[in-house]
C-alpha positions in Angstrom: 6.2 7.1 -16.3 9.7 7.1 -15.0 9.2 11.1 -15.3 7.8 11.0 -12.0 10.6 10.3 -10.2 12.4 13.0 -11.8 12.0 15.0 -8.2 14.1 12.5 -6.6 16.8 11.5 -8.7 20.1 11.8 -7.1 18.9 13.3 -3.9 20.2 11.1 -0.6 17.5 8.9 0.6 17.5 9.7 4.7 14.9 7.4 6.4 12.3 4.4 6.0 9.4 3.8 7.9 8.5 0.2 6.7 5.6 0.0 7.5 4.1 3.2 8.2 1.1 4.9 9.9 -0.8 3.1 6.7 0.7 -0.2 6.1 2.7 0.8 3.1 6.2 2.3 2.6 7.4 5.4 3.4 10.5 6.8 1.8 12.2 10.1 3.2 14.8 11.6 1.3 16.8 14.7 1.8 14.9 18.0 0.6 11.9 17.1 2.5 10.7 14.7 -0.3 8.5 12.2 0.7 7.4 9.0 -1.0 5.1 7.0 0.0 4.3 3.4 -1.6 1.5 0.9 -0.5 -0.9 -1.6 -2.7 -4.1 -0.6 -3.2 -6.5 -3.1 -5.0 -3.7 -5.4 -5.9 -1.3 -2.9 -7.3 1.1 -0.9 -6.3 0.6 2.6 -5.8 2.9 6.0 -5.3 2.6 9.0 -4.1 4.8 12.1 -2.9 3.3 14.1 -0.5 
């Protein structure tokens, strides 16, 4: 699972939009990698968009 993160590892996160347009997390991080986190049905969901 952690394999999913691989995209990020060791890039600088650069912003955080807590809470964002949705109600959930937004992470920004250099490289224009975005992650975005929220709960959906009682658990936690993410997604890189």
């Amino acid at each position: 699972m952690m394999e999913k993160f691989d995209r990020i590892k060791m890039i600088e996160l650069v912003k955080v939009e807590d809470p964002d347009s949705e109600d959930g997390l937004t992470l920004v991080f250099q490289e224009n990698k975005i992650l975005k986190i929220k709960i959906v049905n009682g658990k936690l969901v993410s997604e890189f968009v």
